[in-house]
N, C-alpha and C positions, 0 to 999 in steps of 0.2 A: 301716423300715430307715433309719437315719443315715449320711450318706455321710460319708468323713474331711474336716475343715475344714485355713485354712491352717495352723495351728498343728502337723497332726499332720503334713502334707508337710513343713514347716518340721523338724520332730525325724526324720523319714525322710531328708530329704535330709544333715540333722550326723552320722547315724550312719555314713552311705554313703561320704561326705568320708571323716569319720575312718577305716571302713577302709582307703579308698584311700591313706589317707594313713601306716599302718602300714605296708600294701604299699614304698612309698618309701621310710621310714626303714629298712628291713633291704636295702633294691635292693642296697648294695654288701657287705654283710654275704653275704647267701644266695647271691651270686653269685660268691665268690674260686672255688669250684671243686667238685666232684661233690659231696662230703661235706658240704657247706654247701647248694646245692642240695635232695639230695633227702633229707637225713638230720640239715639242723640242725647239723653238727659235733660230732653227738655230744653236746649239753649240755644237752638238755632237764632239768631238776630232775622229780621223781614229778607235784605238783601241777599243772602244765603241762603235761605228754606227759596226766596223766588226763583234765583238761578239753577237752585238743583229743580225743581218743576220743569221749569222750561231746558234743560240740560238732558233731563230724562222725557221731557216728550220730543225734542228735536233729536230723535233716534238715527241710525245712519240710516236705517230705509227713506225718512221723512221730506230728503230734499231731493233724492232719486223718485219717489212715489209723484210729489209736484208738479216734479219738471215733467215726466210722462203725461199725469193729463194735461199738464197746458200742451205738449206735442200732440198729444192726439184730439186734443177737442178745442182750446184756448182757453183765457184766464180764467173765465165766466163758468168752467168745467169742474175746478179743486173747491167748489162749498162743500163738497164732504170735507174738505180740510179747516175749511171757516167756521161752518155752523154750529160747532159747541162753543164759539164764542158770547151766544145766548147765554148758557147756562155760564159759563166762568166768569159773566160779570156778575149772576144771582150767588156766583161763590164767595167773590169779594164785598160784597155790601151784605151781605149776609150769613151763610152758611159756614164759612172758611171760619169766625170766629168763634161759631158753635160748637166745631167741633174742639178747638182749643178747652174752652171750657169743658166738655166732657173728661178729658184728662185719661182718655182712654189710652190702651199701647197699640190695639190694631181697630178699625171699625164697625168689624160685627162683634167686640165688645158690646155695642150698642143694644143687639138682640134681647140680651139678658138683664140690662138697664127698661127697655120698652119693655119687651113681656115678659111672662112670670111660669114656675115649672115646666114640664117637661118640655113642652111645646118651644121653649124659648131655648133651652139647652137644645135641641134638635137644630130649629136654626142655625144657633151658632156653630154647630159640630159641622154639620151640612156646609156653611156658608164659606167653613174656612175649608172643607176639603174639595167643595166648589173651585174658590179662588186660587186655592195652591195646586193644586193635578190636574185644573182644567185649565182656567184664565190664564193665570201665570204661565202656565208652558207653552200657552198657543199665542200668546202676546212675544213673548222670547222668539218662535220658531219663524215669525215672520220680518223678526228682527236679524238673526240668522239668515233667514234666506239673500237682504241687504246685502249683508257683508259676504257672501257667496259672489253677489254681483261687484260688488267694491272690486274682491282679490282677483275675479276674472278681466274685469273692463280696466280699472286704474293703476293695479300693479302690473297685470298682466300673467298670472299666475294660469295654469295650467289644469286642467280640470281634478286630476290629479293630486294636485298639491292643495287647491284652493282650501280640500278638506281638514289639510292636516293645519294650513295658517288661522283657519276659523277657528279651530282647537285651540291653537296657541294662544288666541289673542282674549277666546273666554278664559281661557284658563288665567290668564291677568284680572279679569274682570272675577272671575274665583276667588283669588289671592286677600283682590284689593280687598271685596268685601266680606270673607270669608277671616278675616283676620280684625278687621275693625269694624266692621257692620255700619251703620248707618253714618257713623262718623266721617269712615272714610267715603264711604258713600258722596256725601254730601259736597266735600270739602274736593274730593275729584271733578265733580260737577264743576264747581266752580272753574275750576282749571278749566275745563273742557267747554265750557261757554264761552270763556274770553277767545280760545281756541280756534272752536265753529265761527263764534262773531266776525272776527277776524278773517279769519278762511274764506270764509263763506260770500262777504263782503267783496275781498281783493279778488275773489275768482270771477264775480258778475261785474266791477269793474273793467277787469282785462278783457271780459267776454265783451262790453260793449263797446270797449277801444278797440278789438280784432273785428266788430262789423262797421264801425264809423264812427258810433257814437249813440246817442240817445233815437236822434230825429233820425237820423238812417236806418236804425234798425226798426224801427216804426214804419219807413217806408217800406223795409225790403219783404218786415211780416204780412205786411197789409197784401204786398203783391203776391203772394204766396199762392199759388192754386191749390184746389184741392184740400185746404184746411178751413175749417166752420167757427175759427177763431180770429176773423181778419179784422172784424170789428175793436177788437181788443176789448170788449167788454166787460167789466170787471163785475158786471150785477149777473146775475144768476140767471140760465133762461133754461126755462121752464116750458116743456112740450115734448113733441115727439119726434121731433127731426132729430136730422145728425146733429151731434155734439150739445143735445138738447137734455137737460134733465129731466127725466118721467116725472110726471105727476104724481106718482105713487113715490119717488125717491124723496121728490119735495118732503111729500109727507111726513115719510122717514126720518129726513135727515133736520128738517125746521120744525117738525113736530117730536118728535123722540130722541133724536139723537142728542141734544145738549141735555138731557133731562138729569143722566148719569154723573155730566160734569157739571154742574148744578150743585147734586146732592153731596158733590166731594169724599167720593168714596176712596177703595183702596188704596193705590201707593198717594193719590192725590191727597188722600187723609193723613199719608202716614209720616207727609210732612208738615202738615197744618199742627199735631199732634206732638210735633220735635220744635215749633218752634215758642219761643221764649213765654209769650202773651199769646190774649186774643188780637192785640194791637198787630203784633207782629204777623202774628198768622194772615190777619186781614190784608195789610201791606204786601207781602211776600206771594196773595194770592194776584193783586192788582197787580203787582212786576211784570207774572209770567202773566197776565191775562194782556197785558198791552205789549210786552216786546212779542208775544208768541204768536201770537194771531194779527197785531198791528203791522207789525214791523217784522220779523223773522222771515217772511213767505219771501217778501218781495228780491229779494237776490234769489231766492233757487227759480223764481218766476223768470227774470232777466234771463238767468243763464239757458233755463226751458227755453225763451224765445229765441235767442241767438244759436241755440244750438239746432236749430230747425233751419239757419241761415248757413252755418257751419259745415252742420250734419247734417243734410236734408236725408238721408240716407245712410242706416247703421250698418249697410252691411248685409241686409241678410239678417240681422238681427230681430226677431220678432219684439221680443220685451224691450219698449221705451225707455224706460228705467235705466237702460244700459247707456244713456245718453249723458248721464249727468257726470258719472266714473271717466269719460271719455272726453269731456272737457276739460276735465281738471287737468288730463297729460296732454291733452292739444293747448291748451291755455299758457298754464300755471308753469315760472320758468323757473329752473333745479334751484332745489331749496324749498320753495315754498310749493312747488311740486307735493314736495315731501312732507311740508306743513299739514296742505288741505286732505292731504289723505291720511295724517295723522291726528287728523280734525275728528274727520268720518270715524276712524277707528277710534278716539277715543268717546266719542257720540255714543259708539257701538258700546264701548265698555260701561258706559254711563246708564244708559236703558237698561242693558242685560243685569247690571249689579243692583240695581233699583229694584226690579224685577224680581230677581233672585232672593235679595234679601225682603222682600214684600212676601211675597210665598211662603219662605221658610219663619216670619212672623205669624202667619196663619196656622203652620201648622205646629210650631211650638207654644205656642201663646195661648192656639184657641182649642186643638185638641193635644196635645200631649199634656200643657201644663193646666189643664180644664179636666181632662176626662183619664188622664194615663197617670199622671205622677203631679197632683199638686203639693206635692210638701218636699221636692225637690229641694237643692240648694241652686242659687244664681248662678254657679258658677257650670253648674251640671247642665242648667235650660241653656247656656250660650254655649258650647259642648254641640248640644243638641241642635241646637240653631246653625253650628256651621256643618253638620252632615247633613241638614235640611237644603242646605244652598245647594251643595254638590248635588241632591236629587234635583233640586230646579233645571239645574244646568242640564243633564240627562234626560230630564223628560222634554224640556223645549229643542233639544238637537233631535230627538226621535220622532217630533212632529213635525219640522223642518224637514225630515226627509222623506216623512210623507208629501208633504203639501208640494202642489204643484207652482204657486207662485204667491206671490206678498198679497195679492189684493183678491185671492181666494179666500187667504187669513185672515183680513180685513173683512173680509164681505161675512162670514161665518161669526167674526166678533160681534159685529154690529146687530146680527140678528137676535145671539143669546144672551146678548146684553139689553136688549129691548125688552127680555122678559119681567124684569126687576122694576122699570119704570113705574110702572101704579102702585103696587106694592114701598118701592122705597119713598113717593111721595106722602102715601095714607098713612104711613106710620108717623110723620111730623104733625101731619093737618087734621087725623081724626081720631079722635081720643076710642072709637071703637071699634076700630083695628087689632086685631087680636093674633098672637103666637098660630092659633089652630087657623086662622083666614091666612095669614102667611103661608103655612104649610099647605092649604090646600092649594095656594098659587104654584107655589115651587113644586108641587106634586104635577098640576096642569102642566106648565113649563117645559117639562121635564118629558111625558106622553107629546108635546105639541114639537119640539124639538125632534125628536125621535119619526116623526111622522112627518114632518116636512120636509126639512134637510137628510136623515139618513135614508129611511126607506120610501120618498117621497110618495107618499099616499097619497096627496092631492094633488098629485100629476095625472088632470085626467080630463073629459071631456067638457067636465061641469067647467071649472077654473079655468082652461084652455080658451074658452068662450069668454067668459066675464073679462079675464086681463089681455084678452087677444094673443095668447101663446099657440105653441102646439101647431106650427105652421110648419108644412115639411118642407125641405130643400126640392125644387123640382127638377134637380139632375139626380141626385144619389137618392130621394125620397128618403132623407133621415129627419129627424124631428129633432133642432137643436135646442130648443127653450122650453124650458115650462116653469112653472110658478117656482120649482125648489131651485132653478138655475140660471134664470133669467136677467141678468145683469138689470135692466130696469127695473125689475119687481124686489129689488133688495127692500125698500118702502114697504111694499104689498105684506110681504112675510114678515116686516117688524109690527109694522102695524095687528096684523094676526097675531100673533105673541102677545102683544100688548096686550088686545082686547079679552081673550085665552085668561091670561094671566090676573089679569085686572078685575074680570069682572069672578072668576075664581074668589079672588083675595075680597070680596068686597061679601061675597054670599055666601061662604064660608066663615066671615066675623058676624054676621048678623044671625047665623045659625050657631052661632057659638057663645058662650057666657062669656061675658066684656072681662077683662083682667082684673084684676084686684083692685080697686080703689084706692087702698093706701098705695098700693106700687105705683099707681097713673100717680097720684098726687106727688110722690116724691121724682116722680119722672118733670115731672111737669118744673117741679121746684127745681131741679139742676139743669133741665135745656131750655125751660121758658118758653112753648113753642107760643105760635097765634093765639088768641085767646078764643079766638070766634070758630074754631074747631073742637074745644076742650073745653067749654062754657058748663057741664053737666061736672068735670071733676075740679073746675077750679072754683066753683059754689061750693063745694064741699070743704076748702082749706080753708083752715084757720086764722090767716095770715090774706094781708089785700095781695095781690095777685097781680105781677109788674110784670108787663110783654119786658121780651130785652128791646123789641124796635115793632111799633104800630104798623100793622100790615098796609096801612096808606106808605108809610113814610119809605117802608120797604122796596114799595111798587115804583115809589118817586124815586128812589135811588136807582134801582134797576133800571129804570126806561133815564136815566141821567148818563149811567154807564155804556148802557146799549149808543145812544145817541154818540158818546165821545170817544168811543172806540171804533163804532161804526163809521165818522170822522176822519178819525183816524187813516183808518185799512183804506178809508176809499180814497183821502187826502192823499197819501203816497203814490197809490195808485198812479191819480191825476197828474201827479208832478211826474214821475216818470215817464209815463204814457203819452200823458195830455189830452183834456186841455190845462193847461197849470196855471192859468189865473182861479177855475175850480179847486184846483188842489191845494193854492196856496188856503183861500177861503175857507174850505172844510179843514185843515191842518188849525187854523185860529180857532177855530169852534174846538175840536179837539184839545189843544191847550188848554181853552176857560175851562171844556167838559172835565179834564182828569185835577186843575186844581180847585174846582167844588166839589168833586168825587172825595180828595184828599179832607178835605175840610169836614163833608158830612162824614166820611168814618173814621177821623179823629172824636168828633161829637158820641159816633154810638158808639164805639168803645171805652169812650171816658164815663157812660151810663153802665158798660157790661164787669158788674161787679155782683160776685153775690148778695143775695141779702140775706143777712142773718138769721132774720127768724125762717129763711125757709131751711137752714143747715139744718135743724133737729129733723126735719123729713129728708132730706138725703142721706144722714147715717143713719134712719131707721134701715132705707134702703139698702144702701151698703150692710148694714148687719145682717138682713134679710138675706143677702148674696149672699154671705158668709156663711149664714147656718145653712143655707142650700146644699153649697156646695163640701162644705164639710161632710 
């Protein structure tokens, strides 16, 4: 092992400057007032809202999380990493420009646009002290945990110290956004992409000139014993062997898990929202859906594989993850040593400020300037907004130090974020969906949550049987799995949420008086949803009644995008792997696939304009809002 010389602290500490030093040039830009704040003013161009997307999900955990399961399982192991590529191309041929249009500052804005009184004000109060004390901190602490591994494995920092450098470098990630907000935000990103790109690249390069080359290290993986990835398979395999996906994970992760990224919720909204157009938002969502999922995997893949060739052996080290931090200084020679880990770090800084300032919109936005002080001045909510960052900061270091490791964190997201699924699709698709059918799901949610994961109720003999859990060890007779813990059954318990939650939100609206009429109508008239779910309130308007995009045309777009990204992922694949006369072949499909992509949503967005005669129903609505909440 090589430890970093001063040359590469020397390029660690210019990159950490310069961010801080973006942070300061937007201080008084991001700060004139809310919309500057936490939305940029509205002006992000596509190529900037993209790269901050994919800047802020390529987190420092993201390329250490990778490369561990291709070490412990093979390529065919990270679709929890792939599968919400489903839902992010239904983001860009559809949803990503929806929410443009709404023109909201954060996305459960939305609550109180769909439903009407109290029931909707609960939502939204709920939704943002949801997102900001819960989601946010526990998204943060797994990103934290990352960088715990970076300063131990790559710097070589001392368990000791490791604490006090993780401090330092949020405390940057504070600065930046805490003084410019989403400005600097965004425009850090950018840096830190070119950054990573770079990095990331040159590090799986030199990783596969230090085993031979392409076709060697192909050889050497295949000969590999003892690993369930020698096929190099790149398709998903599905079953119950080693390094197999459960059948209930399938479910999970291709039935639920892209649903969220789909529906382009939280920070994913809260750039869709900053940038310029719907055009733009659309473009910007395509970016990150094709470098992020197509193209970004495939170096921390390589270096996964090589470092199995390298590293056969951590050490003694149990977590995999520690593998990827340990290339970089076996690798990468001083200087760029110093680059790739000022990649990583500023990765770090880019998620966590993302983060950070995503929270502290929620809870300035949606309960302080909602429910505590709306007649505020601007200047007072951005005030507000950056002691909101600092709680972020605090609460996701105190859950970091609970959590036992990243993919603890991981596994806990996935499931309480399975609860939202049927709920946040029925409120697009069915016009009788109601505030009090929401509430009863989040009421379920909430009881079903509590009972599985904390005080695992249905750890028992019934469940043990059905999923095949509840097997004791027959030397110590301890019982290590059961339904709330069971690494295959993460599926099993989304799935239950879902159903929980789902079928709550669906008997609970039909036991409830549907919303107001004129409110659905004017809802209707600002996000246009489907027509063939809202068929009873759009007979009622005054005005003919234009989908922004026919639910065929949509579905064609979708399975156009799925096909040329799925192309894509698998085209690179091939060429690296082989065989690459396939890869070249699916890489050409790919191409045609993304410039008729381009072509169809230049088309609906040059149709996504309001129409006039439905404005009189959106500021009946907006007035509506106003007398409410006055």
């Amino acid at each position: 092992m090589h430890s970093l010389e001063s040359l590469d602290y020397l390029v660690i500490a210019v990159i950490m400057l310069s961010l801080i030093g973006v942070g300061l040039y937007f201080t008084k830009k991001g700060g004139e007032d809310m919309d500057s704040f936490f939305v940029s003013g509205r002006s992000l161009p596509w190529y900037i809202g993209g790269t901050s997307m994919i800047a802020t999900s390529f987190a420092a955990d993201t390329p250490l999380w990778v490369s561990a399961l291709v070490r412990s399982h093979g390529v065919h192991y990270i679709w929890q990493f792939w599968a919400p590529v489903i839902g992010s191309v239904l983001a860009f041929v559809y949803f990503g420009r929806k929410w443009r249009r709404m023109a909201f500052v954060t996305d459960i804005e939305f609550m109180e646009a769909r439903y009407g009184g109290a029931p909707a004000k609960a939502l939204r109060g709920w939704s943002g002290a949801w997102g900001a004390i819960i989601i946010c901190p526990l998204i943060s602490a797994w990103v934290i945990k990352a960088m715990e591994t970076i300063g131990r494995e790559a710097v070589g920092l001392p368990p000791e110290s490791q604490v006090m450098v993780t401090i330092a470098v949020v405390t940057v990630a504070l600065l930046m956004c805490g003084l410019s907000g989403l400005f600097g935000v965004v425009y850090t990103d950018f840096i830190q992409f070119i950054l990573a790109t770079v990095g990331t690249i040159l590090l799986a390069v030199l990783s596969v000139k230090a085993v031979g080359g392409l076709d060697m290290m192909v050889e050497k993986v295949r000969a590999l014993p003892d690993w369930g990835g020698t096929e190099l398979s790149i398709a998903p395999r599905i079953g119950s062997g080693d390094g197999e996906m459960s059948v209930w994970n399938a479910i999970g992760y291709f039935g639920f898990l892209w649903i969220g990224v789909g529906l382009c919720g939280a920070y994913q909204a809260q750039r869709l929202l900053a940038s310029k157009d719907a055009k733009n938002a659309a473009f910007a969502q395509l970016l990150h859906t094709v470098v992020y999922y197509a193209l970004m995997a495939w170096p921390w893949i390589l270096v996964g594989l090589c470092s199995m060739i390298l590293i056969p052996d951590l050490g003694g080290v149990a977590d995999q993850s520690a593998a990827y931090p340990r290339m970089i200084v076996m690798i990468m020679p001083i200087g760029l040593k110093g680059l790739l880990v000022a990649a990583l770090l500023a990765a770090f800084i880019s998620t966590i400020s993302t983060l950070f300032n995503w929270g502290s919109s929620y809870l300035v936005n949606d309960i302080y300037r909602r429910f505590i002080n709306p007649n505020a001045t601007e200047k007072n909510y951005v005030t507000i907004a950056r002691v909101a960052t600092v709680l972020m900061a605090f609460a996701g270091a105190v859950i970091s130090i609970w959590a036992e490791s990243m993919q603890v964190l991981l596994t806990l997201a996935f499931v309480l974020g399975s609860s939202g699924v049927v709920p946040g699709v029925l409120r697009w698709l069915w016009w009788r969906t109601t505030g009090k059918g929401e509430l009863c799901a989040l009421i379920v949610s909430w009881v079903m949550t509590i009972l599985l994961i904390i005080v695992n109720a249905f750890d028992n003999a019934w469940t043990d049987s059905l999923f095949g859990t509840g097997l004791a060890d027959p030397v110590t007779d301890e019982v290590l799995h059961h339904l709330s813990n069971d690494p295959d059954l993460v599926g099993a318990r989304m799935l239950i949420m879902v159903l929980a939650s789902g079928i709550a939100c669906i008997v609970g609206s039909l036991l409830t008086k549907a919303e107001d009429m004129d409110h659905l109508k004017a809802f209707a008239a600002r996000a246009r949803p489907f027509a063939f779910g809202w068929k009873p309130v759009v007979s009622q308007m005054t005005v003919v009644y234009v989908e922004e995009e026919p639910l065929g045309r949509t579905l064609c777009s979708w399975a156009i995008g799925l096909v040329t990204l799925l192309s894509g992922l698998f085209g690179v694949g091939k060429l690296l792997l082989g065989p690459r006369d396939l890869g070249l072949g699916l890489m050409v499909v790919a191409v045609v696939g993304t410039i008729w992509t381009i072509r169809r949503i230049r088309q609906d967005c040059a149709n996504d304009v309001a129409q006039p005669d439905f404005l009189e129903e959106i500021e009946q609505l907006d007035a509506k809002q106003e007398e409410a909440q006055s």
